[in-house]
BANU-607481 format. One record per residue: x, y, z of N, C-alpha, C, O in turn; residue in three letters; residue number from 1. Coordinates in Angstrom, 2 decimals. Example, Ala and Ser with C-alpha at 12.3 -4.5 7.8 and 13.67 -1.06 7.14 Angstrom:
R     nxx     nyy     nzz    caxx    cayy    cazz     cxx     cyy     czz     oxx     oyy     ozz resn resi
R   13.19   -5.69    7.80   12.30   -4.50    7.80   13.20   -3.30    7.80   14.24   -3.32    8.46  ala    1
R   12.85   -2.25    7.08   13.67   -1.06    7.14   12.90    0.03    7.87   13.41    1.14    8.04  ser    2
This chain:
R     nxx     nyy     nzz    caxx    cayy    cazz     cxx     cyy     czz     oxx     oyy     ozz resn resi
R  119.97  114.96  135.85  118.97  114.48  136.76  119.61  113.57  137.81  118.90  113.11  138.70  unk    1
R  121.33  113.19  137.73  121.52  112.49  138.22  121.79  112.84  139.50  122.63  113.72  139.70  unk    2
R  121.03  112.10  140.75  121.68  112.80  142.17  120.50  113.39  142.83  120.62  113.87  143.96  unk    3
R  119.32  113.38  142.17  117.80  114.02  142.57  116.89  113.33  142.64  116.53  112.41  141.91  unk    4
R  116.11  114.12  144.33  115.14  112.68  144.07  114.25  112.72  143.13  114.23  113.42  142.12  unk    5
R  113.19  111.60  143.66  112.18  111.08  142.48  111.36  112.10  141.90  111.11  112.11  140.70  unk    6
R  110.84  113.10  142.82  110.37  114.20  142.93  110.90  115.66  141.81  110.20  116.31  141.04  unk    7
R  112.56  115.81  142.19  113.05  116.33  141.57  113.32  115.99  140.41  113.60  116.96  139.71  unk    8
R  113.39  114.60  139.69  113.81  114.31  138.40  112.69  114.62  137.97  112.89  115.55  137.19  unk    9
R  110.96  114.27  138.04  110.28  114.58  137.76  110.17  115.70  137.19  110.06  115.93  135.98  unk   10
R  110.21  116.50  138.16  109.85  118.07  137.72  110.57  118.84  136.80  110.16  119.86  136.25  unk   11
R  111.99  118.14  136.61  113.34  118.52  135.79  112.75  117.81  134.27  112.32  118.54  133.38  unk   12
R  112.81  116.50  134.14  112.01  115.88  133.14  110.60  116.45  132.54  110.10  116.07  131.47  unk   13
R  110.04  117.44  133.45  108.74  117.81  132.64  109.08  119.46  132.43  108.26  120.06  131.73  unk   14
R  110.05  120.12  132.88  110.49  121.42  132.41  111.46  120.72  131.04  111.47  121.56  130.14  unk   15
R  112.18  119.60  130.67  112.49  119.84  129.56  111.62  119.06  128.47  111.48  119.53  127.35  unk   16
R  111.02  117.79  128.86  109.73  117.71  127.83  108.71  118.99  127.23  108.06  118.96  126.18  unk   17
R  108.77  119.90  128.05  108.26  121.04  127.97  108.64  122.24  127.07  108.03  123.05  126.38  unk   18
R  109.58  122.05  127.32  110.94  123.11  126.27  111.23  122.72  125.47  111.56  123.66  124.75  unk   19
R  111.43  121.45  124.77  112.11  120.47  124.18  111.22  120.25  122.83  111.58  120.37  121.66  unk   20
R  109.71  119.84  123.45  108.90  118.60  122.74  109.13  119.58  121.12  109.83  119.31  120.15  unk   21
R  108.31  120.61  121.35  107.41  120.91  119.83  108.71  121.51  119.30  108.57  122.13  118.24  unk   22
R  109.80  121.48  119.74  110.98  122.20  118.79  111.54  120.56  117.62  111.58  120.37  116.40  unk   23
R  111.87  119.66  118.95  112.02  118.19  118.33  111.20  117.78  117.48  111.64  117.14  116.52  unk   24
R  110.19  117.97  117.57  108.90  117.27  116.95  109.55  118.17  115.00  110.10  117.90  113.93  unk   25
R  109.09  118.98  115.57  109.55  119.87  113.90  110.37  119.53  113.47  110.35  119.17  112.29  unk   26
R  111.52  119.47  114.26  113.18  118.86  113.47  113.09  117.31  113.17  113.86  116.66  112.46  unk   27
R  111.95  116.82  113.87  111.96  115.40  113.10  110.83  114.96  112.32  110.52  113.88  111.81  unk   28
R  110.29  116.09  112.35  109.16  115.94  110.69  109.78  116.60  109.65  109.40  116.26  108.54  unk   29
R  110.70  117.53  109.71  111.86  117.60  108.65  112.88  116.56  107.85  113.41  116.45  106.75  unk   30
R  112.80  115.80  109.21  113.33  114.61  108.49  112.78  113.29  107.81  113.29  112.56  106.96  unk   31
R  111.34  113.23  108.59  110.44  112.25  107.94  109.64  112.40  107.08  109.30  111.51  106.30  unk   32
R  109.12  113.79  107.08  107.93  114.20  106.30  106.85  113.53  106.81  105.90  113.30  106.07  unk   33
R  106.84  113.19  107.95  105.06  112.76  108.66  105.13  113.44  110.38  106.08  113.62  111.14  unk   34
R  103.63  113.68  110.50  103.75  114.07  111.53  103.60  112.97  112.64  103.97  113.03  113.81  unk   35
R  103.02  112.04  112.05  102.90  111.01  113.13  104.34  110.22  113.47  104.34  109.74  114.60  unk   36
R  105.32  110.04  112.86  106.47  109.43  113.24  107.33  110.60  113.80  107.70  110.41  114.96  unk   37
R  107.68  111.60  113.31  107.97  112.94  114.02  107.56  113.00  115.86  108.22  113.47  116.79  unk   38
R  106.26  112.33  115.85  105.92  112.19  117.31  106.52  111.16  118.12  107.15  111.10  119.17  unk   39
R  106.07  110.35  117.23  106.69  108.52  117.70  108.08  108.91  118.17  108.34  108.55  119.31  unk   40
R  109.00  109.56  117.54  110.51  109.64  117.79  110.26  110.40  118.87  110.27  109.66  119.85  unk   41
R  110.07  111.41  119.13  110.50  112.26  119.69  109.56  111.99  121.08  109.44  112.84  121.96  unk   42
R  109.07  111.01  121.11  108.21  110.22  122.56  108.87  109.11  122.82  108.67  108.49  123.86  unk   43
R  109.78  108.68  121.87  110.79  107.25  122.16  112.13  108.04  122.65  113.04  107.31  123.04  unk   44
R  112.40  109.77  122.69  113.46  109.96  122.78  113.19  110.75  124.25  114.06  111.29  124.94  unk   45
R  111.94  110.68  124.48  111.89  111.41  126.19  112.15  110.09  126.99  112.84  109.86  127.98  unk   46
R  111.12  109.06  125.96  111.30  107.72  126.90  112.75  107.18  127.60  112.91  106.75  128.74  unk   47
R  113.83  107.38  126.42  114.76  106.53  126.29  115.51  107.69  127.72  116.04  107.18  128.71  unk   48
R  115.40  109.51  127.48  116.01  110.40  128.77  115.44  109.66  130.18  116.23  109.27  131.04  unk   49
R  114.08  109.52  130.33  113.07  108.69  131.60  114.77  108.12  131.98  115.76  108.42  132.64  unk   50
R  114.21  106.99  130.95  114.86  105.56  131.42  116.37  105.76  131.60  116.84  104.91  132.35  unk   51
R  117.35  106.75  131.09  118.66  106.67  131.75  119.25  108.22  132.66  120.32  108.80  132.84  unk   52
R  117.44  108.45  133.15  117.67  109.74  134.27  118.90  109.44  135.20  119.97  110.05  135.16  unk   53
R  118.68  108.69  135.79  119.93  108.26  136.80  121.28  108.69  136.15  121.87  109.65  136.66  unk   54
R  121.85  108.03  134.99  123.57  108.88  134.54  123.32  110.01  133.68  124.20  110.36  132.88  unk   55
R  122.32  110.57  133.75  121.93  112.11  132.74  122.66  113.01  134.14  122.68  112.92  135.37  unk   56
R  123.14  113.74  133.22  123.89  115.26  133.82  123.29  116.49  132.73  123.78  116.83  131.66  unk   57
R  122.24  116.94  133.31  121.82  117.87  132.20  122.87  119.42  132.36  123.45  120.04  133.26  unk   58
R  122.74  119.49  131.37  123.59  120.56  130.90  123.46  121.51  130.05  122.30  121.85  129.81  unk   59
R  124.64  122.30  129.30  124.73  123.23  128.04  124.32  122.31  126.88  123.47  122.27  125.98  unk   60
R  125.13  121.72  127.26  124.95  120.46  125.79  123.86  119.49  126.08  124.07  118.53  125.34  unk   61
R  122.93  119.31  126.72  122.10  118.58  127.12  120.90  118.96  125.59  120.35  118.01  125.04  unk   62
R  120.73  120.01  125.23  119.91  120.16  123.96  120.65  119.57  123.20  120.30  118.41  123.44  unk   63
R  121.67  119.47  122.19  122.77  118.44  121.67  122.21  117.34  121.44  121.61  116.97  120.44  unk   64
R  122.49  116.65  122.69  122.05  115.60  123.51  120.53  114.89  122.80  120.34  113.75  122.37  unk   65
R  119.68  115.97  122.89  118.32  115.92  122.65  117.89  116.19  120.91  116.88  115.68  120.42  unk   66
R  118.62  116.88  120.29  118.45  116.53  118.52  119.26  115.49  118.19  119.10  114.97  117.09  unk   67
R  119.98  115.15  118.82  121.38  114.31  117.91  120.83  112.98  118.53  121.57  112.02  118.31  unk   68
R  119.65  112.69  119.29  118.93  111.70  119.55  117.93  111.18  118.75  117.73  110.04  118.33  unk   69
R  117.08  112.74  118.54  116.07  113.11  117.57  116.65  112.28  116.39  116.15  111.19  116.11  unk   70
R  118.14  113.01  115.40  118.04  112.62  114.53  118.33  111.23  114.14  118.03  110.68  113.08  unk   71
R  119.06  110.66  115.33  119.35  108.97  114.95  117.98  108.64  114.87  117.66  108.33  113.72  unk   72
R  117.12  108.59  115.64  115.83  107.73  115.50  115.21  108.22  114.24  114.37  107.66  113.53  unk   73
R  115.73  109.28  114.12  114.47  109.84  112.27  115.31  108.86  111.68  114.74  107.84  111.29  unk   74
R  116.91  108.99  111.47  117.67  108.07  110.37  117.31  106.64  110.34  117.24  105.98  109.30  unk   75
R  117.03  106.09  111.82  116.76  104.87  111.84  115.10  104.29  111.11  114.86  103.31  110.41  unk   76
R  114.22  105.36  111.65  112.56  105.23  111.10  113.19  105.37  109.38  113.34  104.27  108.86  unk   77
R  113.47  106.28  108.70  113.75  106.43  107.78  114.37  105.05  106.79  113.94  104.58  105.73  unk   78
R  115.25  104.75  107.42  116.03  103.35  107.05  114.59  101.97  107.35  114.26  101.13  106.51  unk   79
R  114.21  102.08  108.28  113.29  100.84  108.59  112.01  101.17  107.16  111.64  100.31  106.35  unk   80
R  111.59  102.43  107.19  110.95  102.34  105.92  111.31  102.11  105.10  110.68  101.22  104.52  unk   81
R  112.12  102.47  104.62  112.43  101.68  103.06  112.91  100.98  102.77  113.31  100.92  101.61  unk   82
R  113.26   99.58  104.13  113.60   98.27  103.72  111.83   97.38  103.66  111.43   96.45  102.96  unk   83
R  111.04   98.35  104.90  109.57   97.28  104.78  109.61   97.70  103.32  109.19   96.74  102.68  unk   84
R  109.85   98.46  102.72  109.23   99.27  101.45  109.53   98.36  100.66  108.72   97.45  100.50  unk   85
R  110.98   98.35   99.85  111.71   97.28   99.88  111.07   96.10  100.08  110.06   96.08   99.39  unk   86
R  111.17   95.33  100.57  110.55   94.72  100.92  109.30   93.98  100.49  109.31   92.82  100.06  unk   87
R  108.17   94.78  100.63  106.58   94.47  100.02  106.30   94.68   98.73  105.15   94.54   98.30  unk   88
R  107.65   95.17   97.74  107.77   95.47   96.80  108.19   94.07   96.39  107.50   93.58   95.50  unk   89
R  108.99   93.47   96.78  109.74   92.21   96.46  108.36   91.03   96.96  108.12   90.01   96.32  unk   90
R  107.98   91.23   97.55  106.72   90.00   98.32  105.79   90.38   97.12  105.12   89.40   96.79  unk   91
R  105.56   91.34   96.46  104.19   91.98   95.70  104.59   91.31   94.03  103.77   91.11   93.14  unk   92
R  105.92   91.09   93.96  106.36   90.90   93.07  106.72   89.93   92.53  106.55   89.82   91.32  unk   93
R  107.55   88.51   93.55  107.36   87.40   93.70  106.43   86.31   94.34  106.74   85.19   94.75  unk   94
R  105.26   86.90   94.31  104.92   85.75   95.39  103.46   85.17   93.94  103.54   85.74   92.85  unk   95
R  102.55   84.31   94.10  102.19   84.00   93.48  100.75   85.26   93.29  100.15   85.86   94.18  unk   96
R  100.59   85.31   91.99   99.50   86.22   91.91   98.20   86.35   91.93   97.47   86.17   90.96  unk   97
R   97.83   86.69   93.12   96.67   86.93   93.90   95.95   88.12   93.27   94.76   87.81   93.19  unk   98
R   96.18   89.45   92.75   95.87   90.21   91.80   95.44   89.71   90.59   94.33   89.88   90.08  unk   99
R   96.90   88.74   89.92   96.59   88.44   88.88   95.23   86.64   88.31   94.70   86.28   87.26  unk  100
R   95.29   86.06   89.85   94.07   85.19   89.69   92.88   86.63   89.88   92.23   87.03   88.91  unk  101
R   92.77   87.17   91.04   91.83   88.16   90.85   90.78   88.36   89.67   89.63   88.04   89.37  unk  102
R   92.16   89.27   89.05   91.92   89.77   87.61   91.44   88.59   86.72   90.46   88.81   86.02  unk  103
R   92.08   87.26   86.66   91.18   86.43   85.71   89.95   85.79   85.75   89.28   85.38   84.80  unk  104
R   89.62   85.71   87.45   88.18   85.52   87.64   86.83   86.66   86.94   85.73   86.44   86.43  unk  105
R   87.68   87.99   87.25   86.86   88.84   87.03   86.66   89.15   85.44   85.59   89.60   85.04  unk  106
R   87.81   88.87   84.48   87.36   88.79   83.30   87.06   87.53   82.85   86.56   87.44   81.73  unk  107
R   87.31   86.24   83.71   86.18   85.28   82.99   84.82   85.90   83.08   84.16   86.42   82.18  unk  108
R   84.54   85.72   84.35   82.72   86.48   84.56   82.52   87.51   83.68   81.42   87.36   83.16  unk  109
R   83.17   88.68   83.18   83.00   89.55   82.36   82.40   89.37   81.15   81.38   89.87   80.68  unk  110
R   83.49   88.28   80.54   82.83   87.74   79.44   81.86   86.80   79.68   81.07   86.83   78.73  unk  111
R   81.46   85.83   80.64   79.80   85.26   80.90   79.10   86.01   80.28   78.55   85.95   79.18  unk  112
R   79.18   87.14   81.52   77.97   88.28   80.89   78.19   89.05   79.80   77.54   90.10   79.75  unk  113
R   78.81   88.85   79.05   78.89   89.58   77.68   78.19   88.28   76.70   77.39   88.53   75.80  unk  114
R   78.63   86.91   77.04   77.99   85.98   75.99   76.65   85.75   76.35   75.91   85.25   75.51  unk  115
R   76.05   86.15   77.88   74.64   85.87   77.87   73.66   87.08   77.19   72.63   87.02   76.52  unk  116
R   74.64   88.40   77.76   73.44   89.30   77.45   73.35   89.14   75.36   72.37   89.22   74.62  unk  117
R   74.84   88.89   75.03   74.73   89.01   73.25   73.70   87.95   72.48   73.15   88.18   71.40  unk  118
R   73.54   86.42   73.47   72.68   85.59   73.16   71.27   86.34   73.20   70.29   85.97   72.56  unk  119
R   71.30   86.88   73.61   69.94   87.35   74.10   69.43   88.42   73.15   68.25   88.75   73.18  unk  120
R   70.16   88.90   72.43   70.18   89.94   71.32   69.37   89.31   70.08   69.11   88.12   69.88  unk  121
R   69.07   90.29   69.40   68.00   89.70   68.24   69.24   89.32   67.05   70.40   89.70   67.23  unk  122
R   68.83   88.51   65.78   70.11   87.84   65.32   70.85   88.56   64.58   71.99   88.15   64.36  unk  123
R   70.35   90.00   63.93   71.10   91.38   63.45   71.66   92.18   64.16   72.59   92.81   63.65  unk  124
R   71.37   92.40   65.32   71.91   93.12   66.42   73.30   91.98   66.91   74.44   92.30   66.59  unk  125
R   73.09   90.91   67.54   73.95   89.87   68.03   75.32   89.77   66.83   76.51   89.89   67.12  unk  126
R   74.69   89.50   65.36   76.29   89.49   64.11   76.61   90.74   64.31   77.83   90.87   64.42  unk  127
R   75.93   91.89   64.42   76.78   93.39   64.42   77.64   93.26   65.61   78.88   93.28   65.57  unk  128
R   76.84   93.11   66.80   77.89   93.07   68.21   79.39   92.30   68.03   80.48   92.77   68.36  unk  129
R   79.14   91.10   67.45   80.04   90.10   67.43   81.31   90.64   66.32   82.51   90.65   66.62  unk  130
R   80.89   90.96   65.34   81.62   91.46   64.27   82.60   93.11   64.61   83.41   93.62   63.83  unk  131
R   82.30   93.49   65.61   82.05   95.21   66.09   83.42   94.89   66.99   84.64   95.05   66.86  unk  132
R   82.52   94.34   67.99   83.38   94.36   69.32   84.28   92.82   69.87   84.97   92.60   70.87  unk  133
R   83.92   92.03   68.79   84.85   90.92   69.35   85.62   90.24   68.05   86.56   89.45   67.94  unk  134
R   84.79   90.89   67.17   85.91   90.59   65.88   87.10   91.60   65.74   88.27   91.24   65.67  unk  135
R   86.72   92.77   65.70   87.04   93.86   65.84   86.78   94.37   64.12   87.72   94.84   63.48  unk  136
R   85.75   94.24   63.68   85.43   94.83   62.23   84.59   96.26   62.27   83.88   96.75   63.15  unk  137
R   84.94   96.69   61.05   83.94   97.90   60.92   83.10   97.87   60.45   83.08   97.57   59.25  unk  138
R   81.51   98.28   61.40   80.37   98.16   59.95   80.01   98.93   59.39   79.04   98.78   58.65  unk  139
R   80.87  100.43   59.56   80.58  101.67   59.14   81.26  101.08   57.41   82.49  101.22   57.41  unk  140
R   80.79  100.59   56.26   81.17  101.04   55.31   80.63  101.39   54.14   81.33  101.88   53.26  unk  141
């Protein structure tokens, strides 16, 4: 593109976005397994041709050019995931437990309502419950 006007890079830039896109796009959902980052790359890799139209000499090897772009940015998305991954795994793991207060609010209240509704039980029903399910006895005998 280098050496053409504004006009001409244009039109050069949208005959190979054109030719280019949905072949890239595939070769870099091969490498990500999503289609949405497959896009992301391969729209950061027209961006990045835009932006250094001026020393681009398109060419034979100009497709080259255009996967071996593709695939650094998949390697790089690839790598950035599985350090956030990494990552929120280690924050999920050390940090203080927000799940695990969660979880003890919800089985205090659990048992509330297990000691109100058993109060509430007639006084043969209430020793069976108690003996059953919180003693853990059998009254089958």
């Amino acid at each position: 593109m280098k050496g053409q006007s504004r006009e001409g890079q244009i039109k050069v830039f949208e005959e190979i976005f054109h030719t280019y896109y949905e072949r890239l796009a595939r070769y870099a959902f091969t490498l990500t397994n999503s289609e949405t980052k497959a896009n992301d790359i391969v729209q950061s890799v027209f961006v990045k041709v835009w932006d250094k139209r001026d020393m681009l000499v398109v060419s034979d090897n100009f497709e080259s050019y255009l996967y071996r772009a593709t695939y650094n940015l998949s390697l790089n998305e690839i790598r950035n995931a599985k350090i956030k991954s990494q990552y929120i795994d280690h924050i999920t793991r050390n940090s203080p437990g927000t799940d695990n207060t969660h979880n003890e609010i919800m089985e205090h209240e659990l048992a509330e309502q297990i000691d109100k509704i058993m109060n509430g039980l007639p006084g043969q029903c209430k020793a069976i419950f108690q003996k059953s399910r919180l003693e853990g006895k059998n009254i089958r005998k």
